[in-house]
VEXDREN-2710 file (C-alpha; in Angstrom, 1 decimal):
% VEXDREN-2710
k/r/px/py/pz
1/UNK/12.4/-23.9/-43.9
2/UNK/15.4/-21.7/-42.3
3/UNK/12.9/-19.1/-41.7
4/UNK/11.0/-21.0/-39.8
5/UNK/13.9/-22.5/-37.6
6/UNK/15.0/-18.8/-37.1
7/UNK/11.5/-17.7/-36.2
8/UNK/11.5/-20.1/-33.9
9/UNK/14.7/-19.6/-32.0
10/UNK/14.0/-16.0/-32.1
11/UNK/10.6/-16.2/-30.4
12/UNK/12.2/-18.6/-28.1
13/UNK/15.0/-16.3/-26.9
14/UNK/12.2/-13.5/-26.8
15/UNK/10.7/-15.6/-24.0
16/UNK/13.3/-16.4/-22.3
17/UNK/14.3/-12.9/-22.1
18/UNK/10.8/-12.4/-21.0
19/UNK/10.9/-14.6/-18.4
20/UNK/14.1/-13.7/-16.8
21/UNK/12.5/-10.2/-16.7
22/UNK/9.6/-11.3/-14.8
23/UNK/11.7/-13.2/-12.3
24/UNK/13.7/-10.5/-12.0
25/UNK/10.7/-7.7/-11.9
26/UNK/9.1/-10.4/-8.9
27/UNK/12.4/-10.6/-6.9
28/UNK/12.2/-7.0/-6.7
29/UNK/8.9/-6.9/-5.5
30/UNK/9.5/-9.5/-2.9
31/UNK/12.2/-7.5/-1.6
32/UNK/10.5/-4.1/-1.4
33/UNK/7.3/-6.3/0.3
34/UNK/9.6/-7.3/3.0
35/UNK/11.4/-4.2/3.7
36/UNK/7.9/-2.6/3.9
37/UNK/6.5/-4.9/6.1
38/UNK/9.8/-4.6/8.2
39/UNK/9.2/-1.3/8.8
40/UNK/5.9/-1.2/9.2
41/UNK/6.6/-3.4/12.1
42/UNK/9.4/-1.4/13.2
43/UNK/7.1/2.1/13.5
44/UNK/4.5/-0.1/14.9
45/UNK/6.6/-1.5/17.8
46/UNK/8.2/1.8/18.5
47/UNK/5.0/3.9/18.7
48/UNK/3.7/1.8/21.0
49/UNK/7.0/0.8/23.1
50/UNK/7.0/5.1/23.1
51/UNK/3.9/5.2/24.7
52/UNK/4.3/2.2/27.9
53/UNK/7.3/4.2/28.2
54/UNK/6.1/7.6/28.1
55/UNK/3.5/6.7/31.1
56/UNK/6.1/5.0/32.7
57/UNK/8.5/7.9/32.8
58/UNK/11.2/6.3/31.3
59/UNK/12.8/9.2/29.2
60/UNK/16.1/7.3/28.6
61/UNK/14.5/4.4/26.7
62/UNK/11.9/6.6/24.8
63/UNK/15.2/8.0/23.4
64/UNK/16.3/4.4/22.2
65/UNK/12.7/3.5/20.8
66/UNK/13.1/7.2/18.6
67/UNK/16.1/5.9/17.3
68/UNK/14.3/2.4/16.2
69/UNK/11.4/4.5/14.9
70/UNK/13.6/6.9/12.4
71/UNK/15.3/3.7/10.9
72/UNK/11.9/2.2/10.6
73/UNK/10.4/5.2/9.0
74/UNK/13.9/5.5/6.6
75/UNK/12.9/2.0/5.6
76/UNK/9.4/3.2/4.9
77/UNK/10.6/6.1/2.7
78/UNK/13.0/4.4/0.9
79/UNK/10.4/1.9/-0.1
80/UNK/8.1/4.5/-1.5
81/UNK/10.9/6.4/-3.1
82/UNK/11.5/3.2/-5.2
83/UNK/7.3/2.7/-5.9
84/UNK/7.5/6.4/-6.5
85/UNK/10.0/6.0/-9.3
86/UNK/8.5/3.0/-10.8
87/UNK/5.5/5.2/-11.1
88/UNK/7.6/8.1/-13.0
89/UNK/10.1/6.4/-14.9
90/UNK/7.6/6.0/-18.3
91/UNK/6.2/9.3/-17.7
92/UNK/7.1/11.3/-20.8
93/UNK/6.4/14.9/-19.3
94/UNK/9.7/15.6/-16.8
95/UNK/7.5/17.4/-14.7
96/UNK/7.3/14.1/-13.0
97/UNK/10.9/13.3/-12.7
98/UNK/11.7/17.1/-11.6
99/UNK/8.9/16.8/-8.7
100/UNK/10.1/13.5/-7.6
101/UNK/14.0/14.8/-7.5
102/UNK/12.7/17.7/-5.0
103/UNK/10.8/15.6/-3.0
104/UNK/13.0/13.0/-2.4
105/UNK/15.9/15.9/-2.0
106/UNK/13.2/17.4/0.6
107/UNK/12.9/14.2/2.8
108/UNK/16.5/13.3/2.8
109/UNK/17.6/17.2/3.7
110/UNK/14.5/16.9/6.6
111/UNK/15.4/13.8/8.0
112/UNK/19.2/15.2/8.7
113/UNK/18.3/17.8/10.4
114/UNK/15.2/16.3/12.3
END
């Protein structure tokens, strides 16, 4: 009889563990859903606020929408840096993790000095 009271609580704990997992692993989604439709939105915007203003001749606000347009895209890249390392963190060859380090290095170093 204990053994099936412990079973019990033990399977119960399991799911509850479970389920605060999936709340958790769904939060994070959420999140990096919005940011990447935040950005998208963002690049959108700014490519084509760049272009009215580019035929307008308006040199001093194409600067502003660039500005707009690199947070956007920062946003962009930092969301696929996280997908990116949800794809490599169960890869057992380091291969993986070694070519996502240099990548991610490579953006970061590039968008400084853009």
């Amino acid at each position: 009889m204990a053994n099936k009271s412990t079973n019990k609580s033990s399977s119960s704990s399991s799911s509850s563990s479970s389920q605060t997992t999936q709340k958790r692993n769904t939060s994070i989604k959420w999140v990096l859903n919005m940011l990447s439709f935040f950005a998208l939105v963002l690049v959108g915007i700014c490519l084509l606020l760049q272009v009215i203003f580019n035929a307008i001749d308006a040199s001093k606000l194409a600067g502003a929408t660039n500005a707009i347009r690199t947070v956007g895209e920062c946003i962009a890249y930092c969301v696929i840096a996280v997908y990116a390392f949800f794809f490599i963190r169960h890869k057992k060859n380091p291969v993986w993790a070694v070519l996502y380090a240099i990548a991610l290095t490579a953006i970061l170093i590039l968008i400084i000095f853009r």
